[in-house]
Phi, psi and omega in degrees: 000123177255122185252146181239158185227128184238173212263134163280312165212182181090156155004297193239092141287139163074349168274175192242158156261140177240151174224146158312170177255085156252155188276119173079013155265123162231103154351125139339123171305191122341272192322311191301300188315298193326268161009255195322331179273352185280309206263333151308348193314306199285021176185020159278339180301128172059018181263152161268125205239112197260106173277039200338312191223108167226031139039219174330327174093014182303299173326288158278352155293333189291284200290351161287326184309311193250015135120030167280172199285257147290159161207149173230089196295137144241140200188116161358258182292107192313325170294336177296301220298311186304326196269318172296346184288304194316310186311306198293321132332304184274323183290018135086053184274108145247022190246013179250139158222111171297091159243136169258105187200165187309135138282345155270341148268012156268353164315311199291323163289136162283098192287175124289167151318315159186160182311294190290344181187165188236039151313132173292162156282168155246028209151121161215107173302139162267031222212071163314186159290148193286327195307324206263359166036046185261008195298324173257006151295318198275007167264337168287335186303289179314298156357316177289318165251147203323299185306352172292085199264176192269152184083359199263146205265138171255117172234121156216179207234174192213167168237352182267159160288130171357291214282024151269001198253184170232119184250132199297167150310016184261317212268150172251138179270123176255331170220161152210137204213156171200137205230098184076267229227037169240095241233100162238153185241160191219102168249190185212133154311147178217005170177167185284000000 
């Protein structure tokens, strides 16, 4: 069974994306997406953009939709993984590079940024599945690595409030919002 989600603005507005029936995906909502891209408007142009769990691709179709440079989808799950190439084919995307592998454990190696290039991001999504309560392993994870620069903005959603999570002492909270029974942050690193 295949579910679809459509892009809000930018370049491919109004198409849709399909995603799979997997255990622990949910799309960022519409409502959500808005916000957030809302508050990304001054630094989505030209950023290279890091998807950690990125299960449907809403994230990162929106930010290639509204002009970011690259984004480097990681995803699991083979079904996903396979339905985001397909997304990415038809909307004629060469600027995603899809690996299908854990973000925590690829967090743990020290890594380049992606097979093309060893640039830090600048924009990096969080939004594991909520069963894997992995959010503040993968913010001590990210710390950990080099290519992890001051300025570069961290957005992630919770089904808990912040002061359940351990957010490191670098990052500063720049936005937050919270939309039904969803709790998201627009956060920013500020220091080494």
């Amino acid at each position: 069974m295949l579910n679809e989600i459509r892009i809000i603005a930018g370049k491919w507005r109004g198409r849709k994306i399909q995603f799979p029936t997997v255990t622990g995906l949910r799309p960022t909502p519409n409502r959500i997406r808005e916000t957030l891209f809302n508050w990304l408007a001054p630094y989505i142009h030209d950023a290279r953009c890091l998807d950690l769990f990125t299960g449907s691709g809403a994230l990162g179709f929106e930010s290639l939709s509204r002009g970011a440079a690259y984004v480097l989808c990681l995803e699991k799950n083979r079904e996903a993984a396979e339905m985001l190439r397909k997304n990415a084919e038809r909307l004629n995307v060469d600027t995603m590079e899809i690996q299908e592998k854990d973000a925590l454990v690829w967090l743990t190696k020290p890594s380049q940024p992606s097979l093309n290039s060893n640039t830090p991001f600048d924009i990096i999504f969080v939004d594991p599945p909520y069963a894997l309560k992995a959010l503040s392993k993968c913010f001590a994870l990210l710390e950990n690595q080099t290519w992890f620069k001051i300025n570069t903005l961290i957005y992630f959603e919770s089904n808990v409030s912040i002061e359940l999570l351990t957010l490191p002492t670098t990052w500063e909270i720049l936005k937050k919002k919270k939309a039904g029974s969803v709790y998201y942050y627009l956060t920013q690193k500020t220091r080494g």
